[in-house]
Structures are given as C-alpha cells and as structure tokens.
ZADO-1210 file (C-alpha; in nm, 4 decimals, padded with zeros to 6 digits):
<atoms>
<atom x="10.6194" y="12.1798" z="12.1018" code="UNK" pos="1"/>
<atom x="10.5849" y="12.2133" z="11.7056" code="UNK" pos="2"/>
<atom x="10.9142" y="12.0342" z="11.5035" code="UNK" pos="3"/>
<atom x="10.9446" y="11.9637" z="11.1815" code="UNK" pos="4"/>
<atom x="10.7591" y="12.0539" z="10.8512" code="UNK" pos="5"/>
<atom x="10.6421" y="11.6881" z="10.7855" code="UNK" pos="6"/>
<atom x="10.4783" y="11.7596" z="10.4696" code="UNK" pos="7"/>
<atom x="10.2225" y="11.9845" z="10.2781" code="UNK" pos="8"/>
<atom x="09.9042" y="11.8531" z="10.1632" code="UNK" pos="9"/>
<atom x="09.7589" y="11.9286" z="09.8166" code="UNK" pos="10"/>
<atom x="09.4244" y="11.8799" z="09.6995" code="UNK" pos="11"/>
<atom x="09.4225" y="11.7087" z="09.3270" code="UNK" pos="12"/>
<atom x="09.1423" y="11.6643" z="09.0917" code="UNK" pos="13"/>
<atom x="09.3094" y="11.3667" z="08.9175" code="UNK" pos="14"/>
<atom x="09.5721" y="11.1999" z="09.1358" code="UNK" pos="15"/>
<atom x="09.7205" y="10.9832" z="08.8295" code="UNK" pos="16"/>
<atom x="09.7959" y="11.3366" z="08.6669" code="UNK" pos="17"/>
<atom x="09.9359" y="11.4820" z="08.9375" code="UNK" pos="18"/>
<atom x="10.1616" y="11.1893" z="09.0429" code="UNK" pos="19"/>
<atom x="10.2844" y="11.1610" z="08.6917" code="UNK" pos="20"/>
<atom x="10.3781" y="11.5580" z="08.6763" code="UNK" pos="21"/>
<atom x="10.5258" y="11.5186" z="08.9679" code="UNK" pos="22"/>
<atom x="10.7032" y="11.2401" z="08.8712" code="UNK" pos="23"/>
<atom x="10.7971" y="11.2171" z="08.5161" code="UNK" pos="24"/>
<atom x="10.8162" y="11.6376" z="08.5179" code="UNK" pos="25"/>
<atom x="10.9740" y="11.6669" z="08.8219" code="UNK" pos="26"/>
<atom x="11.1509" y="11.3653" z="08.8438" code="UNK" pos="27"/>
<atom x="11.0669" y="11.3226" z="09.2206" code="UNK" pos="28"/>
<atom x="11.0254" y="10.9666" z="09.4166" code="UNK" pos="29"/>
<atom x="10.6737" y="10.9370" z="09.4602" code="UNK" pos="30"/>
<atom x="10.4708" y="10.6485" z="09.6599" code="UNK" pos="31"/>
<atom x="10.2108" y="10.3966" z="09.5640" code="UNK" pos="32"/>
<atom x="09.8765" y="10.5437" z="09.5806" code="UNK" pos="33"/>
<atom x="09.7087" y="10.4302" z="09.9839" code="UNK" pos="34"/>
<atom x="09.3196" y="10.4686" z="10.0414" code="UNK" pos="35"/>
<atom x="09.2955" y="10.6084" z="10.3871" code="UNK" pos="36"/>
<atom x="08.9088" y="10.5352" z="10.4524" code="UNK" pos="37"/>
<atom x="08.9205" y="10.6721" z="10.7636" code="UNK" pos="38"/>
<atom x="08.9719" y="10.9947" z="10.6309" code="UNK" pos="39"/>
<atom x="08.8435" y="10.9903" z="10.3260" code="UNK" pos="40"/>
<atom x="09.1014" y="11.0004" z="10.1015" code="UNK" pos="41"/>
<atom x="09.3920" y="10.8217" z="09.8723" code="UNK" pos="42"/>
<atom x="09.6868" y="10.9436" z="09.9001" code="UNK" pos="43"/>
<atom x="10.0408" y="10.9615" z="09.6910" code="UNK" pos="44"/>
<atom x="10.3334" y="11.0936" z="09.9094" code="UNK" pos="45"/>
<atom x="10.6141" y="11.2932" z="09.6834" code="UNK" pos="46"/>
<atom x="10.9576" y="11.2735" z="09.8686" code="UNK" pos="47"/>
<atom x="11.1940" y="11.5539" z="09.8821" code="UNK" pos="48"/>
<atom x="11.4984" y="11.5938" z="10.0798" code="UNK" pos="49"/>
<atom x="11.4023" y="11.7803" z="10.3826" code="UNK" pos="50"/>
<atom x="11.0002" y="11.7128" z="10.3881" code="UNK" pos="51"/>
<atom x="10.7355" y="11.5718" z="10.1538" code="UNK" pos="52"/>
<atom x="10.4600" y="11.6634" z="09.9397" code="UNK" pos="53"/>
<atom x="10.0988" y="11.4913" z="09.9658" code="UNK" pos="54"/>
<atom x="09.8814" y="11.4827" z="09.6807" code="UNK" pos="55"/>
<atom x="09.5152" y="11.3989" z="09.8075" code="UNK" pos="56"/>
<atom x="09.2408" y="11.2918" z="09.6238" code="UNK" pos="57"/>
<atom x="08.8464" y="11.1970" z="09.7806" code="UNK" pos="58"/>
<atom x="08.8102" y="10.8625" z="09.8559" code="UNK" pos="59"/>
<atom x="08.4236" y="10.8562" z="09.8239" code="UNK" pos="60"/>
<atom x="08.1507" y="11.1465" z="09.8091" code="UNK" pos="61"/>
<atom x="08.1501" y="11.2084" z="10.1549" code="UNK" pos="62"/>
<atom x="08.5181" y="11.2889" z="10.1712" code="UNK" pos="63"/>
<atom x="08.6221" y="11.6675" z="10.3178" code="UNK" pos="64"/>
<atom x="08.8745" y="11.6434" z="09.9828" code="UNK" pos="65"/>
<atom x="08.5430" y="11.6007" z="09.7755" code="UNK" pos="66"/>
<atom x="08.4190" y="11.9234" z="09.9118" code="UNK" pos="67"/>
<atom x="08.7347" y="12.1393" z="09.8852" code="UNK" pos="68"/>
<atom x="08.7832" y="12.0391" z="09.4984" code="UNK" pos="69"/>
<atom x="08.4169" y="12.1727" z="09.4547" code="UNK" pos="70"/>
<atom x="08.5244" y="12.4931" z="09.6286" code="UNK" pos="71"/>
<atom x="08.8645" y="12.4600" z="09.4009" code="UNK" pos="72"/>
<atom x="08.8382" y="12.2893" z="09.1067" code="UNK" pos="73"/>
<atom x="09.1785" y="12.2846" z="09.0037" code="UNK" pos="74"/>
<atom x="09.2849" y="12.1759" z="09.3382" code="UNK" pos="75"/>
<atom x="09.5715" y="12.3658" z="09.5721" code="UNK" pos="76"/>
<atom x="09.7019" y="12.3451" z="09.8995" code="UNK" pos="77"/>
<atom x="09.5148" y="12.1959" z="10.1846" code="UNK" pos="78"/>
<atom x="09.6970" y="12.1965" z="10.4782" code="UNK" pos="79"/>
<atom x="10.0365" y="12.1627" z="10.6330" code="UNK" pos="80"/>
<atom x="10.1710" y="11.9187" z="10.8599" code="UNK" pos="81"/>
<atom x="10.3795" y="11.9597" z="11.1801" code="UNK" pos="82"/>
<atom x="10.5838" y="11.6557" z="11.3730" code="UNK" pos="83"/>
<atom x="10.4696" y="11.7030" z="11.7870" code="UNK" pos="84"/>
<atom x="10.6802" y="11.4509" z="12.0101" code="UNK" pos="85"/>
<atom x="10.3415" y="11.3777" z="12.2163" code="UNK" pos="86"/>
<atom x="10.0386" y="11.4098" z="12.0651" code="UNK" pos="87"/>
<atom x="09.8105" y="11.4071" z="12.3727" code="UNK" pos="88"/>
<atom x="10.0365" y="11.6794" z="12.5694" code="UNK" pos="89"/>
<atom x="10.0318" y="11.8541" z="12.2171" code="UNK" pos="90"/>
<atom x="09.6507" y="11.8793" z="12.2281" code="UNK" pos="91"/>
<atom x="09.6350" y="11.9737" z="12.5591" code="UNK" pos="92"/>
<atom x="09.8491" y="12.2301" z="12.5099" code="UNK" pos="93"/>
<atom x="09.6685" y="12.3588" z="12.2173" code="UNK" pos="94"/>
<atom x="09.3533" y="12.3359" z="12.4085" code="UNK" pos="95"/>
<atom x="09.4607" y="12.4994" z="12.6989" code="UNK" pos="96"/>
<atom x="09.5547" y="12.8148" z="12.4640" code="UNK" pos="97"/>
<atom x="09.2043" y="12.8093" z="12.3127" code="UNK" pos="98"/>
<atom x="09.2704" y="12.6875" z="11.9887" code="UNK" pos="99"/>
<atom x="09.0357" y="12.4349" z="11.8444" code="UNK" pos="100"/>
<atom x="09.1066" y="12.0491" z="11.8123" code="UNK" pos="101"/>
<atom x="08.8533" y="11.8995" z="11.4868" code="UNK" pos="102"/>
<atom x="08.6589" y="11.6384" z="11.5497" code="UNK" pos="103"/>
<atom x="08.5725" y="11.4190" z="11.9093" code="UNK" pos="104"/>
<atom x="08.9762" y="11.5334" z="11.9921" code="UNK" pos="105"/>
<atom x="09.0979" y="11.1746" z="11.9678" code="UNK" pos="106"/>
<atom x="09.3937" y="11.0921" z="11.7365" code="UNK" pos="107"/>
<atom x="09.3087" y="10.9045" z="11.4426" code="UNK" pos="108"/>
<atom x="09.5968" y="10.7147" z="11.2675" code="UNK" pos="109"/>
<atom x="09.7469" y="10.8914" z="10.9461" code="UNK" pos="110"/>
<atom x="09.9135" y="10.7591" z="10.6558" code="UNK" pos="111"/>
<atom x="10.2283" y="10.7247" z="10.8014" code="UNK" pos="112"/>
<atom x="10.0789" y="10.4890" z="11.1184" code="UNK" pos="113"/>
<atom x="10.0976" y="10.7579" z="11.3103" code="UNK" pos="114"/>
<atom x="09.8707" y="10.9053" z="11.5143" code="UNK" pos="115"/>
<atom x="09.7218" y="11.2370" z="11.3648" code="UNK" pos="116"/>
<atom x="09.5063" y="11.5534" z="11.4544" code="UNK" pos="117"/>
<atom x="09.3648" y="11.8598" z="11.2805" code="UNK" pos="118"/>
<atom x="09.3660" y="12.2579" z="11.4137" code="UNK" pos="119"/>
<atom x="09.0527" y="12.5330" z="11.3049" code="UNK" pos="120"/>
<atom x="09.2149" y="12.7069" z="11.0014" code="UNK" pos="121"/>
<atom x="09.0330" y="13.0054" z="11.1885" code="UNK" pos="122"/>
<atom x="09.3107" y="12.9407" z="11.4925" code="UNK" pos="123"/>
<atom x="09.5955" y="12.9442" z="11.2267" code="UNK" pos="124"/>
<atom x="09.5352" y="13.2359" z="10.9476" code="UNK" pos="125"/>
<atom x="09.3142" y="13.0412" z="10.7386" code="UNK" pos="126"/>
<atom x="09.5473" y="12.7503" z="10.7418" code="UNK" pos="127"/>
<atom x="09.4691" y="12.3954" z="10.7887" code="UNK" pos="128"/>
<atom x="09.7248" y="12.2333" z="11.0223" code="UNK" pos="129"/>
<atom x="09.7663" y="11.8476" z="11.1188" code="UNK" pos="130"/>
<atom x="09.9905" y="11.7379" z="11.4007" code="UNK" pos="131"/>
<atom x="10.1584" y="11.4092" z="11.3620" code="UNK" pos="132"/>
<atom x="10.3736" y="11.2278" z="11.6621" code="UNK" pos="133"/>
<atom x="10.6788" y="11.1343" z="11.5231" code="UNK" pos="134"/>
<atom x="10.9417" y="10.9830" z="11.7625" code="UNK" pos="135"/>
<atom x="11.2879" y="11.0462" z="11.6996" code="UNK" pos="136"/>
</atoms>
C-alpha cells in the first residue's frame, strides 16, 4: 500500500527565513510561497532529488501550524508524507486495521492537487503521517 517518501513537513516560525536558509545556504530549488486555506497554512516546497522538504507556516490563528509553533517555538518536524496509489482503498485499509483517519475521513486536496489525508500520531509512534494519491 505505502510508496514513496513524498516529502517531510516542517513547522517554521518565519517562512521567509527559512526559505532563504534553505535556499541561499543550501542552495536548494525552492517554490513560491501557496496559502492552502483549507488547511491552514502557506506553504514553500524545497526540492531535492529523491523527495522534498515542506516548510509550513499558519495561515491564520486558527491554523493546527499556529498551535504546534506555540508548543515549539523554534519550529521542527511535523509530519511525513507517504504516496498511496488509491486513497479511498488506502483508508479503508487503514481503517480496517484500527488505525485512525483525522477529521470527517474525506480527502481534502493538498498542495500538490492531490487528494490528501492525515493518520493519529498515536497509530504511528508519535508521528504525524499524510497520505497523498499519486498516480504513476
């Protein structure tokens, strides 16, 4: 079921910062910054040869990125994100294991136009995990 590493997600306190690090430090690729209201958050995608890096930043005061930077100021890694080729058998699948699907359990679309889901960290060793369908 699981494929690919799409990309790890990091939490940033200041998203120009961290895209210029990343960047002019690094010398990386990185995308133009895309508000995702849906899920509360902006987003700058850092591409790498074999995945990509996510640097999130709240989109709002409401935004689940607004509350983990209060919990970790500095920011850090919020979760990872796995390519499914279905992502309706995928949560099935999950379900029917008895992990737990966040939210109403309907895909919303992610930054990539894909549709997206998130996993309890509690089902996953305290980690955050997104499913993305990706078809190849």
């Amino acid at each position: 079921m699981i494929g690919r590493l799409n990309h790890v997600a990091i939490a940033v306190p200041d998203l120009a910062a961290a895209t210029a690090n990343y960047r002019d430090t690094l010398g990386a690729k990185v995308s133009a910054p895309q508000d995702l209201p849906d899920h509360g958050v902006t987003v700058v995608f850092v591409e790498l040869p074999n995945t990509k890096i996510e640097l999130l930043h709240p989109l709002g005061d409401n935004s689940p990125i607004r509350k983990f930077l209060d919990a970790n100021p500095a920011g850090g890694i919020h979760h990872v994100s796995y390519e499914v080729g279905d992502i309706y058998a995928a949560r099935d699948r999950l379900r029917k294991s008895g992990k737990r699907v966040l939210g109403d359990g309907e895909p919303k679309t992610g930054a990539h136009g894909t549709p997206v889901l998130f996993l309890h960290p509690k089902d996953f060793a305290g980690t955050l995990v997104e499913i993305e369908e990706v078809k190849r």
